[in-house]
C-alpha positions as CSV (number, residue, x, y, z in Angstrom):
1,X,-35.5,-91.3,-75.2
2,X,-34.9,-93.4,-78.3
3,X,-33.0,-96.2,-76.3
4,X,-32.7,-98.5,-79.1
5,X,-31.0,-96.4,-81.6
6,X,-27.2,-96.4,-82.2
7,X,-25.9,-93.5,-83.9
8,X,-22.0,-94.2,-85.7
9,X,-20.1,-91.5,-86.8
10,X,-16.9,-91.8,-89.0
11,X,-14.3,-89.1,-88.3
12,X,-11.2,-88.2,-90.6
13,X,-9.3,-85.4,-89.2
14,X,-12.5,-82.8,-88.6
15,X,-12.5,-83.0,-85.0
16,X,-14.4,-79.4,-84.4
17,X,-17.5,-80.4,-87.1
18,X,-17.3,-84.1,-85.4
19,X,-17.7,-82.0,-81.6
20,X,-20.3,-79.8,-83.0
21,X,-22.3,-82.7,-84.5
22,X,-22.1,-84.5,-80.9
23,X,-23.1,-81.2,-79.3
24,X,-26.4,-81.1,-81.6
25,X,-27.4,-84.6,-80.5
26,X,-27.0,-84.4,-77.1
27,X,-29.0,-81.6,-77.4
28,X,-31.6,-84.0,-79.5
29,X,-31.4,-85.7,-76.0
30,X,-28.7,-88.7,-77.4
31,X,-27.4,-90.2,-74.6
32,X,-23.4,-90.9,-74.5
33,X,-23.9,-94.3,-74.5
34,X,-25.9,-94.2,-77.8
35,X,-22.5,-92.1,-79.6
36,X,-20.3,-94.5,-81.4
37,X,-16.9,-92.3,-83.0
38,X,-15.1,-93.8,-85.0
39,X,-11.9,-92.3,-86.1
40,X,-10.2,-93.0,-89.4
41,X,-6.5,-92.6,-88.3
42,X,-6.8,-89.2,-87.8
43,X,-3.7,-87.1,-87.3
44,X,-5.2,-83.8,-85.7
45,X,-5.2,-85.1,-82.8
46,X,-8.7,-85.7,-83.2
47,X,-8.7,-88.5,-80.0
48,X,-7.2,-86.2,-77.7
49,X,-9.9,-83.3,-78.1
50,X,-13.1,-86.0,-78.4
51,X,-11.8,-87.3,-74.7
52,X,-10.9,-84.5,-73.5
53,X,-14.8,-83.0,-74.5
54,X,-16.5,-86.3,-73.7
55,X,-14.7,-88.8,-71.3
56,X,-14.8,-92.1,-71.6
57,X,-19.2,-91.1,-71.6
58,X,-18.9,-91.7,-75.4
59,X,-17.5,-95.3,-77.2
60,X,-14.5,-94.4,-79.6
61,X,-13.0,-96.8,-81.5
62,X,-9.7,-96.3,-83.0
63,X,-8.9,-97.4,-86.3
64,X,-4.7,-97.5,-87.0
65,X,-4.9,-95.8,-90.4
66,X,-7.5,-94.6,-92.7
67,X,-9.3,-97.8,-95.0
68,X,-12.2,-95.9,-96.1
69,X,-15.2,-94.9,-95.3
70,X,-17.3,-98.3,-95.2
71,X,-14.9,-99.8,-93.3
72,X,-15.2,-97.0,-90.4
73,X,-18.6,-97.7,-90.8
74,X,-18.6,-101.1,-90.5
75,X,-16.7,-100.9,-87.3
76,X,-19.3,-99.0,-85.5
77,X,-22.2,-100.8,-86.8
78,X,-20.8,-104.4,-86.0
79,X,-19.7,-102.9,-82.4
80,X,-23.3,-101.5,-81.6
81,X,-24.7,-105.1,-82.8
82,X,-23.0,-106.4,-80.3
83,X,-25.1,-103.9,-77.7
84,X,-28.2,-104.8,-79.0
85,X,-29.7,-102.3,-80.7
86,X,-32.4,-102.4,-83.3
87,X,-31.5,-98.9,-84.8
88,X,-28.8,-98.1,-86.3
89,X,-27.7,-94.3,-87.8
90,X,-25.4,-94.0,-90.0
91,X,-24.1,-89.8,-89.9
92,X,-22.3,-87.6,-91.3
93,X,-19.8,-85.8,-89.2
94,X,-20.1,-82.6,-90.9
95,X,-24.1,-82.1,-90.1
96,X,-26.2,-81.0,-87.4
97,X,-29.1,-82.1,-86.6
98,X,-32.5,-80.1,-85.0
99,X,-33.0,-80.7,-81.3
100,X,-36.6,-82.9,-81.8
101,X,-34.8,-84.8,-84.3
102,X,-34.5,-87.9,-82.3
103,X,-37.8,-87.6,-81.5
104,X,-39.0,-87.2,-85.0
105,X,-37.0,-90.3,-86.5
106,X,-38.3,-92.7,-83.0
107,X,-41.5,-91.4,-84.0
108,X,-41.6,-92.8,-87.2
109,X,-40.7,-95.8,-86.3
110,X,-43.9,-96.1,-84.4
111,X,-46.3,-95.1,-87.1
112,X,-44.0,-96.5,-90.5
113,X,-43.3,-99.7,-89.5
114,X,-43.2,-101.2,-92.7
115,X,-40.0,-99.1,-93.6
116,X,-36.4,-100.7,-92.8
117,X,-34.6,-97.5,-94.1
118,X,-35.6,-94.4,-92.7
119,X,-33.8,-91.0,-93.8
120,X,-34.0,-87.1,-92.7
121,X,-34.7,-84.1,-94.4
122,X,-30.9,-82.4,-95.5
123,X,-31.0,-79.0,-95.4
124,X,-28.1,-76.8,-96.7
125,X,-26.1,-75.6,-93.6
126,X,-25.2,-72.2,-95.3
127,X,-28.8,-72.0,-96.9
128,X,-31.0,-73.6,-94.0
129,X,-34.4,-73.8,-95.8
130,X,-33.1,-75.1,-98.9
131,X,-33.6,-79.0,-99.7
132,X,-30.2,-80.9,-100.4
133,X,-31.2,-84.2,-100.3
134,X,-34.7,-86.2,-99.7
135,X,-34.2,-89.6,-101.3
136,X,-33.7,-90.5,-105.3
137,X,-36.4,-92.4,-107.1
138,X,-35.6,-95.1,-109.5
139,X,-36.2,-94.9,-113.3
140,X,-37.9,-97.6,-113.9
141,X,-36.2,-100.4,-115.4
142,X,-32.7,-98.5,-115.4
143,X,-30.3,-98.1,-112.3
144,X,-30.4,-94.5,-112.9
145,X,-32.4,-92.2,-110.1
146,X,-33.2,-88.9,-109.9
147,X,-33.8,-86.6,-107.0
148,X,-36.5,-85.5,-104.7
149,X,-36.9,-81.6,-104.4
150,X,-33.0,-81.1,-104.9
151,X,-32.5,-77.5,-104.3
152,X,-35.9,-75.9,-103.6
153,X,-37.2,-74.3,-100.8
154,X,-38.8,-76.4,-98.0
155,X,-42.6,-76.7,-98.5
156,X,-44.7,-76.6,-95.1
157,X,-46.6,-79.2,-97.2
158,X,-44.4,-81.9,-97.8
159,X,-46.1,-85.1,-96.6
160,X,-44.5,-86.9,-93.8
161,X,-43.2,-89.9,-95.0
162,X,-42.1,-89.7,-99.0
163,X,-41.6,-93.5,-100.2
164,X,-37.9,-93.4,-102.0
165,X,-35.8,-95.7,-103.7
166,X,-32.4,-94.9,-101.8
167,X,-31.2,-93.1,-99.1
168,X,-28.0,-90.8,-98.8
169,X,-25.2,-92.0,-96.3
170,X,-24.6,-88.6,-94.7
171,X,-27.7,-89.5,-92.5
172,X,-29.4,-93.1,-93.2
173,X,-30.8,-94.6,-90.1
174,X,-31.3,-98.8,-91.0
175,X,-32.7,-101.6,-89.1
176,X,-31.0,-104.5,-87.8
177,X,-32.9,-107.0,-89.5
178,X,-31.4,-106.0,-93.2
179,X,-27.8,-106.5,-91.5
180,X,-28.4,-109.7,-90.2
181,X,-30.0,-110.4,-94.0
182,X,-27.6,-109.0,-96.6
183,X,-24.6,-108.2,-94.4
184,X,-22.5,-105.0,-94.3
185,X,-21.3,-101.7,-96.4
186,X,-19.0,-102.7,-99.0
187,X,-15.2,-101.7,-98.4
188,X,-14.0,-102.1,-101.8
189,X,-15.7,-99.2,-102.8
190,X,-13.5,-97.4,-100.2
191,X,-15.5,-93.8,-100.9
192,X,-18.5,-92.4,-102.3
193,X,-21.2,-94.9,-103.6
194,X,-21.5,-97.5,-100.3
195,X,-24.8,-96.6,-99.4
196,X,-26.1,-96.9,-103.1
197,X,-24.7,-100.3,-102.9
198,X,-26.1,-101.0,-99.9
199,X,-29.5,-99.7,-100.3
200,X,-29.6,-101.7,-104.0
201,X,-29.1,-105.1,-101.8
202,X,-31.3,-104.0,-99.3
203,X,-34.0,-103.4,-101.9
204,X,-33.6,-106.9,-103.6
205,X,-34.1,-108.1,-100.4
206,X,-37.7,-106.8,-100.7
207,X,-36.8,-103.9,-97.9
208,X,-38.6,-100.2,-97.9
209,X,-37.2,-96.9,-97.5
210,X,-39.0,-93.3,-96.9
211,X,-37.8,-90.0,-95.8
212,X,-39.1,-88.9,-92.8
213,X,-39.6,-84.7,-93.5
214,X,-40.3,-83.5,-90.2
215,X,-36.4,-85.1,-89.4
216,X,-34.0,-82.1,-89.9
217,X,-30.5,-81.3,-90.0
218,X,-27.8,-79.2,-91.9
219,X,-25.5,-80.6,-94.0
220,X,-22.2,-78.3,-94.2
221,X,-21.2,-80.5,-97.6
222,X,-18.2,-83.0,-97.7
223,X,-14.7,-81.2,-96.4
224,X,-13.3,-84.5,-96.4
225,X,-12.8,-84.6,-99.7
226,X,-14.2,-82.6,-102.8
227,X,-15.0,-83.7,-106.3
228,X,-12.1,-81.5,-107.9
229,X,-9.4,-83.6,-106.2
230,X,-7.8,-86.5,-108.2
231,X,-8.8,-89.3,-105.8
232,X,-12.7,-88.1,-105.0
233,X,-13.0,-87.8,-108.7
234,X,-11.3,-91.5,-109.6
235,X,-13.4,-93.0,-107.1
236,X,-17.1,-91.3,-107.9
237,X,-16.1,-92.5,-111.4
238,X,-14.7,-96.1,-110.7
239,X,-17.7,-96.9,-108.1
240,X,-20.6,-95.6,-110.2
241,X,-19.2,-98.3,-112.9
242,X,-18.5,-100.8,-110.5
243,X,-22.3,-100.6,-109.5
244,X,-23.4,-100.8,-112.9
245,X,-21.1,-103.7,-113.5
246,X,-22.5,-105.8,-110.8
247,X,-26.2,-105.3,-111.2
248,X,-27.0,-104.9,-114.7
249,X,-28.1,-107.2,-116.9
250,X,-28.2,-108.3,-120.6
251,X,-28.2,-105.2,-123.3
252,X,-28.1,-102.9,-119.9
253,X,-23.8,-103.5,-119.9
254,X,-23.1,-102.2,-123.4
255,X,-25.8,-99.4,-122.8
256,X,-24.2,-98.0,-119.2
257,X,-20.7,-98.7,-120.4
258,X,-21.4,-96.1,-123.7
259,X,-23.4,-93.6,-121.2
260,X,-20.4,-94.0,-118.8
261,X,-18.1,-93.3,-121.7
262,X,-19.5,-90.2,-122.8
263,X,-19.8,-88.6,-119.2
264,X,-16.2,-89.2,-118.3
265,X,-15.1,-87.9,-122.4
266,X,-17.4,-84.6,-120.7
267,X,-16.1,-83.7,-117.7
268,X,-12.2,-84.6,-118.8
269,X,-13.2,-82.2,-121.8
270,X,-15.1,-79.8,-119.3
271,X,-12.1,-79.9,-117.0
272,X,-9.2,-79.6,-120.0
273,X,-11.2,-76.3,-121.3
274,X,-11.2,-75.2,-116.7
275,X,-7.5,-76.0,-117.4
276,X,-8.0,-78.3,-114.3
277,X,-5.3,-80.9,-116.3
278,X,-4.6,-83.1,-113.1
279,X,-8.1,-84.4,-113.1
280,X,-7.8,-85.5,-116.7
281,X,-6.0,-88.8,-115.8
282,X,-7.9,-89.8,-112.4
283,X,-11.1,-89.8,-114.5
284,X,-9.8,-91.7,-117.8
285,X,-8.4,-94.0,-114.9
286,X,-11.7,-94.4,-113.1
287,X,-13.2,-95.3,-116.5
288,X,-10.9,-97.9,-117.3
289,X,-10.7,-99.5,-113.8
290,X,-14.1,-99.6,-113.5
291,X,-14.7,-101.4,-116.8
292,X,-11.9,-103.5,-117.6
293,X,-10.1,-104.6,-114.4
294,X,-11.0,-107.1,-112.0
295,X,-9.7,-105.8,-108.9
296,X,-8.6,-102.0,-108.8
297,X,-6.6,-100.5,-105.4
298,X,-8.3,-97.0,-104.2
299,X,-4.6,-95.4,-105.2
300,X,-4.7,-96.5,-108.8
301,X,-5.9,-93.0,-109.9
């Protein structure tokens, strides 16, 4: 059993993909203890059917409203510092995860020790042997990436351990020493674009990341919230500038801000010809908030 691993889970009213994903690690051999729910200010009644499912065998932490993402993250991961662990994974609620997958991921850190950041293989849930995600490498000298293998078939011979550059939030599993060195998830960013944050610091710091292939699960694909709604489409907008506000450099600012420019003129044109009118403003909005104000509310769309 993989006794130094804390897995956190942020729930916002999905409490039947939250139950399933408990139900795939306990069959991965989690124990309770290791299971740390928290819940965004759910109104589902989300609470009632965890306990009612789990007891008091699982830690839940209640959060009064919903302040993002990063913060419901951060709950869980400064709670299980407190505990002691070394391990810490960071998971999706909407996933579920193959039963030697604990295994796999204690595994690797046996024989990768010189990786801080370790990820899964994500898998389609509705098409289980196609890649969705395994790490994005960096272009070099650029803060753009690109992505491993997005959308082909899994290959019995992928290597291992791939190397990468980032690692996806819906399943990053991070060591304690790169909390203890850069500090937390940022909140500002509320949604969408935390772990590239993170993962940016965490590489400055000089730390390594790989994805771990023989680590499964299925990834049923954000319910939460979906890139045709005002707000997911402000905030993928605003964050992906506010990242390339705070870590580029010289003629790099002019350069993202006219490559920003004409990917938001793009999709607002894309979604004016879809007729999809109320994302027009959240986008122009995300733009301009992202560029040209110095602090921005996650309701300004």
């Amino acid at each position: 059993m993989f006794t130094e691993l804390s897995i956190i889970i942020v729930n916002w009213n999905l409490k039947d993909d939250t139950i399933e994903c408990i139900e795939s690690l306990l069959r991965a051999r989690a124990s309770p203890r290791q299971l740390v729910i928290v819940d965004n200010g759910s109104t589902d009644g989300s609470i009632t059917a965890i306990k009612q499912n789990y007891g008091n065998s699982i830690n839940i932490i209640e959060a009064e409203q919903n302040r993002g993402y990063g913060t419901g993250v951060n709950l869980g991961i400064k709670y299980s510092l407190n505990q002691n662990f070394k391990w810490f994974l960071l998971l999706n609620n909407d996933t579920i995860v193959a039963e030697d997958f604990i295994e796999r991921l204690q595994r690797a850190t046996q024989d990768s020790k010189e990786y801080s950041i370790l990820t899964p293989l994500i898998l389609y849930y509705h098409n289980p042997s196609t890649i969705w995600y395994l790490g994005n490498r960096l272009i070099s000298k650029t803060l753009l990436t690109i992505d491993n293998y997005k959308n082909r078939q899994v290959d019995q011979n992928l290597p291992q351990v791939i190397p990468i550059d980032f690692a996806n939030g819906c399943a990053m599993m991070i060591n304690r020493n790169i909390f203890e060195q850069i500090g937390f998830l940022d909140e500002f960013l509320f949604m969408y674009g935390e772990e590239v944050d993170f993962c940016w610091r965490a590489r400055l710091a000089g730390f390594k990341f790989a994805c771990i292939t023989s680590a499964r699960i299925w990834h049923k694909i954000s319910k939460s919230s979906q890139n045709d709604q005002p707000l997911a489409r402000y905030l993928r907008i605003r964050n992906q500038i506010y990242f390339y506000q705070r870590y580029s450099h010289g003629m790099q600012k002019p350069a993202y801000l006219l490559f920003t420019l004409f990917r938001t003129t793009y999709l607002c044109s894309f979604d004016l010809f879809k007729r999809r009118t109320s994302l027009f403003r959240p986008s122009l909005n995300g733009w301009l908030d992202g560029w040209f104000k110095k602090s921005v509310s996650k309701s300004g769309y």
